[in-house]
C-alpha positions as a Markdown table, in Angstrom:
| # | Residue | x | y | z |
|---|---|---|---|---|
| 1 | Unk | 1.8 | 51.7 | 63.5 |
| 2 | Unk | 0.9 | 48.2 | 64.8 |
| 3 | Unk | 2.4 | 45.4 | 65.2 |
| 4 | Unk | -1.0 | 43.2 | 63.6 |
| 5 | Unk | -0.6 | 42.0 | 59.6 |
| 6 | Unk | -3.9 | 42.0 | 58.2 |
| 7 | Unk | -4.4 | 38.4 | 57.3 |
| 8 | Unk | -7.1 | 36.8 | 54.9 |
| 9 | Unk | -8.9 | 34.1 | 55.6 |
| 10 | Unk | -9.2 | 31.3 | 53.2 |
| 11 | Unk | -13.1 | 32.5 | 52.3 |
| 12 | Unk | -12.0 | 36.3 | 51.3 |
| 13 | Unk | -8.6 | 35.3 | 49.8 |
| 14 | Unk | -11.1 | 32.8 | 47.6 |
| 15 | Unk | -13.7 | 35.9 | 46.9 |
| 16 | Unk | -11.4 | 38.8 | 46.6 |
| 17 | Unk | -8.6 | 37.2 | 44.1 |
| 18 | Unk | -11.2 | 35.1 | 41.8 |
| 19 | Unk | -11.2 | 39.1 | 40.0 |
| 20 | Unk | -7.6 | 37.8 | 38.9 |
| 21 | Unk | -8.3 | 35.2 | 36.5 |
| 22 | Unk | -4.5 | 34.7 | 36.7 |
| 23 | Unk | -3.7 | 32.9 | 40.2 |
| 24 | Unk | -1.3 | 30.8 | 38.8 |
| 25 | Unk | 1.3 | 34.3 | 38.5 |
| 26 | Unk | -0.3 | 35.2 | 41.6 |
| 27 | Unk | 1.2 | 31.9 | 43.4 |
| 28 | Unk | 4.4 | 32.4 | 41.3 |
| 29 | Unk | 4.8 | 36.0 | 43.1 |
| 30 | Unk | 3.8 | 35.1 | 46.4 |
| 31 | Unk | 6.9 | 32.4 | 45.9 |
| 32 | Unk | 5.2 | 29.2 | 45.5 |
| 33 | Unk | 7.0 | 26.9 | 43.5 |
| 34 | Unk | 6.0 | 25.7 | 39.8 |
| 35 | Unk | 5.8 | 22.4 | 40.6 |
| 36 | Unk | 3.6 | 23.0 | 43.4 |
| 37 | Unk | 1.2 | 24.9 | 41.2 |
| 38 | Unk | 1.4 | 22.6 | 38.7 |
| 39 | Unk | -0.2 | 20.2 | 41.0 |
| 40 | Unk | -3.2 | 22.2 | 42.0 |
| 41 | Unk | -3.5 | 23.3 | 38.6 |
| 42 | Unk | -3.7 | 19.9 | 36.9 |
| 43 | Unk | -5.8 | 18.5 | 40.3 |
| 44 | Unk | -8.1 | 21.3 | 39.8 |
| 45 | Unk | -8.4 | 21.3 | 36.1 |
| 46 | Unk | -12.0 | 21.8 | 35.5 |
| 47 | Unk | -13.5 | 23.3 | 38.7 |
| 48 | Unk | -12.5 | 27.1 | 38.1 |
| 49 | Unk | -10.0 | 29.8 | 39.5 |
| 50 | Unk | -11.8 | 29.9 | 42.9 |
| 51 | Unk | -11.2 | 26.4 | 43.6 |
| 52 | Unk | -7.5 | 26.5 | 42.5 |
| 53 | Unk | -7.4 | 30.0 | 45.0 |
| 54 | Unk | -8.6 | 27.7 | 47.4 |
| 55 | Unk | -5.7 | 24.7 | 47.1 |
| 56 | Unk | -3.4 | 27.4 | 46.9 |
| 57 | Unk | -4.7 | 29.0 | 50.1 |
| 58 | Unk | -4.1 | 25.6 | 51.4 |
| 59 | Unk | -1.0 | 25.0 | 50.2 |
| 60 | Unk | 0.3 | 28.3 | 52.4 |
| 61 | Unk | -1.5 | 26.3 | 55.7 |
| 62 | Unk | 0.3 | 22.8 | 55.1 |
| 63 | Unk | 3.5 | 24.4 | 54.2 |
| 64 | Unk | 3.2 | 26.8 | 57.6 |
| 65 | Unk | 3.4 | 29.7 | 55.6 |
| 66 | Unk | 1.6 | 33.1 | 56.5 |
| 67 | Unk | 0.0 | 35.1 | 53.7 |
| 68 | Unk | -0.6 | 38.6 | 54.7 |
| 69 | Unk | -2.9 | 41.4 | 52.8 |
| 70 | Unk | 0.4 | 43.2 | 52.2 |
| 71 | Unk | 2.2 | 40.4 | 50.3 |
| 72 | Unk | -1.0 | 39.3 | 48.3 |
| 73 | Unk | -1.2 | 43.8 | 47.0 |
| 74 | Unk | 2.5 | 43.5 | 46.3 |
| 75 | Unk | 2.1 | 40.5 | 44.4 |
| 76 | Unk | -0.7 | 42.1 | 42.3 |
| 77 | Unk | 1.2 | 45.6 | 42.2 |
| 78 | Unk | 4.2 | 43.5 | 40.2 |
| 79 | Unk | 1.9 | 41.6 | 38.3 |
| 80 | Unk | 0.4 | 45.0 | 36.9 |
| 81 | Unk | -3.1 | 44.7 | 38.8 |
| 82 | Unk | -3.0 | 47.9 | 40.6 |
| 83 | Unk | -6.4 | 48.7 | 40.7 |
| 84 | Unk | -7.0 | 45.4 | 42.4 |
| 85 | Unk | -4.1 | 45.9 | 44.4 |
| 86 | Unk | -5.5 | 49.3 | 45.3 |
| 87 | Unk | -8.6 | 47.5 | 46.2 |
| 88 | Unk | -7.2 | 45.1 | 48.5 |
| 89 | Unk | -4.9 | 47.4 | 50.3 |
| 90 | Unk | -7.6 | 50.0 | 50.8 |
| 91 | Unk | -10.7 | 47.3 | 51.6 |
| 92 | Unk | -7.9 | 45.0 | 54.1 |
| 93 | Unk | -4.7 | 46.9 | 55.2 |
| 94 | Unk | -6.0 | 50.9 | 55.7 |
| 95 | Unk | -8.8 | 50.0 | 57.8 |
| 96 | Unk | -6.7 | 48.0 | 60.2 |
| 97 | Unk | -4.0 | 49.9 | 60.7 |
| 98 | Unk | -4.4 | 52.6 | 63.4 |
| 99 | Unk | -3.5 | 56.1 | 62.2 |
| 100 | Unk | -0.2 | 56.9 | 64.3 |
| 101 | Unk | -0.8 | 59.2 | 67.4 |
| 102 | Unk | 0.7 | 62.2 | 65.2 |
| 103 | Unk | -1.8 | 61.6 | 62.1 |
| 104 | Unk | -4.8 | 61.3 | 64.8 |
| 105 | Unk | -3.7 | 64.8 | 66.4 |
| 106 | Unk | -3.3 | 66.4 | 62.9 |
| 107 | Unk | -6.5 | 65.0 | 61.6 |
| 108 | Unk | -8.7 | 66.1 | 64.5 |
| 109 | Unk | -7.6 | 69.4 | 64.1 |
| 110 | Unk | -8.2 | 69.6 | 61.0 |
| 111 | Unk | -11.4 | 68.6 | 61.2 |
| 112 | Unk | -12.1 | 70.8 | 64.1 |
């Protein structure tokens, strides 16, 4: 396996999770505190989820915090959003991860 997290950028962290009308949960799994979401939500009030995913995204760079695909899927997996989570992990962490040396050998066999 490598050593690489797959890591969104702000754009497809904004684009991917405005599906999950809930980002406020979201923040509250990926261990931001309430007070902190408080803020963006009350800043953000009346320009939509995708601007709050943005502030929150933000929040992670002033706070020099890293985000990866895999804690954003776990976060949706506990907050019962599988089939996003499912998504994300296929879409984001599958297709960077190099299939092992073993899995490689096996599947070109197979395929042979």
């Amino acid at each position: 396996m490598s050593d690489q997290i797959p890591l969104p950028t702000i754009r497809q962290f904004a684009e991917e999770l405005v599906k999950e009308p809930r980002w406020y949960d979201l923040g509250v799994f990926l261990n931001v505190p309430t007070y902190e979401l408080d803020v963006i939500n009350v800043a953000r009030d009346y320009q939509g989820t995708q601007r709050r995913l943005i502030e929150l995204f933000k929040y992670f760079q002033s706070h020099g915090k890293v985000v990866s695909w895999n804690d954003i899927v776990d976060a949706l997996t506990k907050m019962q959003r599988k089939d996003l989570a499912d998504q994300l992990h296929q879409k984001y962490i599958l297709q960077t991860v190099p299939l092992s040396p073993h899995c490689s050998e096996r599947q070109e066999s197979e395929e042979a």
